[in-house]
N, C-alpha and C positions, 0 to 999 in steps of 0.2 A: 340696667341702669338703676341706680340707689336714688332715689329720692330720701331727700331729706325733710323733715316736717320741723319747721320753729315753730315753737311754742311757746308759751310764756308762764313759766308756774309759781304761783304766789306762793312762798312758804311759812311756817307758823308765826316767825320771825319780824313779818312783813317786807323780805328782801323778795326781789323778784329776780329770776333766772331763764336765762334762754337755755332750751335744750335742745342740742343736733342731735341729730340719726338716730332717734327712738329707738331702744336696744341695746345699743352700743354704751359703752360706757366712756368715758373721754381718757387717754392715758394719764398716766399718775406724774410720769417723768418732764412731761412735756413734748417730746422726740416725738416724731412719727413711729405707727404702728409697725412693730414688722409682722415678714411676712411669710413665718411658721418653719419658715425653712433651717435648722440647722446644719452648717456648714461642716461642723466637725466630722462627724459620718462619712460625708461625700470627701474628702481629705485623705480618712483615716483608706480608705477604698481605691484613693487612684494610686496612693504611696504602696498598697500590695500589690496594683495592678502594675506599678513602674518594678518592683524588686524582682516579682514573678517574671517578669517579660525580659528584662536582664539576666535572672538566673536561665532559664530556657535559654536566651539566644548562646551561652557561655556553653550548657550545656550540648547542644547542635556543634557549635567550634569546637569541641573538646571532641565530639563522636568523628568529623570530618576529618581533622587532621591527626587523629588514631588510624581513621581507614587510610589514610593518602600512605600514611608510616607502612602498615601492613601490607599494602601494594605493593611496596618497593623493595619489601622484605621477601615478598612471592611473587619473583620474577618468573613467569612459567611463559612458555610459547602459546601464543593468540589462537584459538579455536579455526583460525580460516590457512594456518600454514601447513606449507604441503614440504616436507621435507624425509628426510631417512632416520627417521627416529625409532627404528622398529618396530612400527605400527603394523597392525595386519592391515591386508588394503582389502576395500571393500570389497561385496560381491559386483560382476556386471553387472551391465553396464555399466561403468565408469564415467564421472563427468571430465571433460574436457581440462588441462591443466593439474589433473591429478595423476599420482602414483600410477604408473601403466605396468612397468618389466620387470624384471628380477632383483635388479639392480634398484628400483623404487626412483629412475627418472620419469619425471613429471610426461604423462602425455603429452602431443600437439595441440596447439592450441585451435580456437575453431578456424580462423582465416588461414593458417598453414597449412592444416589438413586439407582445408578447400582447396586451395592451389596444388598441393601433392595429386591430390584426385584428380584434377583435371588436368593435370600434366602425363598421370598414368594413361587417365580414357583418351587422349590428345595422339599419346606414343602407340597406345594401343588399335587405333582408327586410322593410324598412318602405316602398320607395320603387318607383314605377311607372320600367320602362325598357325597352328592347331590346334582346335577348341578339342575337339578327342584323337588324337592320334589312333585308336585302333578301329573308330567306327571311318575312319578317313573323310571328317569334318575340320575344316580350316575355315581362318576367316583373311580377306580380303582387305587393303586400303579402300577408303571410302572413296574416292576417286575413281579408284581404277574399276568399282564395280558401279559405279554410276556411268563409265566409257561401253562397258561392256552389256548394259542396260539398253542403253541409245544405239549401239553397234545392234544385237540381237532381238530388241526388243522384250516387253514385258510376256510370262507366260502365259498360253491360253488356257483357261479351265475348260475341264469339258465332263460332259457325263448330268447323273443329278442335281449332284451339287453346283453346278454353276446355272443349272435352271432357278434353282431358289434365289442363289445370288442376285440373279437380275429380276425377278419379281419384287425381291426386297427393294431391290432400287429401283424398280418402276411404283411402286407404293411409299417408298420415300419421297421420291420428286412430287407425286400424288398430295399428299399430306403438308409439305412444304410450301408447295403450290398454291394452295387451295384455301378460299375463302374463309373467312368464321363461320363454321356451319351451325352454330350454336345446340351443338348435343347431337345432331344428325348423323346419320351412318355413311360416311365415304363410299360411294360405287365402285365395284371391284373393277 
């Protein structure tokens, strides 16, 4: 806050004068003082900040619709199409939907090939054939070897190996069985 000090100073003259704001000197014009700022500067600076910002944005629209022209001029096929353009086709595995045979039609896609497959294992679980014709292994309808399960019963093991067998599964049910022993050794 400026304080102002009046004061009253008698001059040689004998005229007397009030003085404000010791220091200051009072303006000559009469007008209020300004306030140091010139304006012209700050003008001269937004007019190159406007020409600058217009030449750029012209220049960007000159770069865009140069590329849009050149795109249209290099019509080339999309990096994801799968077609017979004599490409080599990759090593296998192969993805799904690409280049498969000789001919460069497109593999199955994943849901066909699914259903293919389990139409195969389907045909194949229902039909009588031979897995080695010279060792004279065939395989059976699943059915009919589930009838013939039930008719004959499952096989007995016998010998060593079926001793192991059921100690596994008498230490199985053991273990399953059996408390938390917290770290403790199971009783044979």
């Amino acid at each position: 806050m400026i304080h102002s000090c009046k004061r009253r100073l008698r001059l040689e003259g004998g005229i007397d004068m009030n003085i404000h704001d010791i220091g200051k000197t009072p303006p000559e014009n009469g007008l209020p003082e300004s306030s140091g700022i010139n304006p012209r500067p700050i003008l001269y600076f937004l007019g190159i900040l406007a020409v600058s910002t217009i030449l750029v944005f012209v220049i960007i629209y000159g770069m865009l619709r140069g590329l849009k022209e050149l795109e249209k001029r290099n019509q080339s096929q999309p990096a994801s199409y799968v077609g017979t353009g004599g490409r080599k086709l990759p090593p296998e595995p192969r993805l799904q939907g690409a280049p498969a045979g000789e001919d460069n039609s497109p593999s199955k896609l994943p849901l066909i090939e699914m259903r293919d497959y389990r139409e195969m294992v389907n045909k194949r679980a229902d039909s009588y054939g031979y897995l080695n014709k010279e060792a004279g292994i065939t395989h059976i309808p699943l059915d009919r070897a589930k009838s013939l399960i039930i008719e004959k019963g499952f096989p007995v093991l016998s010998g060593p190996y079926a001793e192991e067998l059921k100690q596994a599964a008498t230490v199985r049910r053991q273990v399953l069985n059996a408390e938390p022993n917290a770290g403790r050794i199971i009783q044979k």
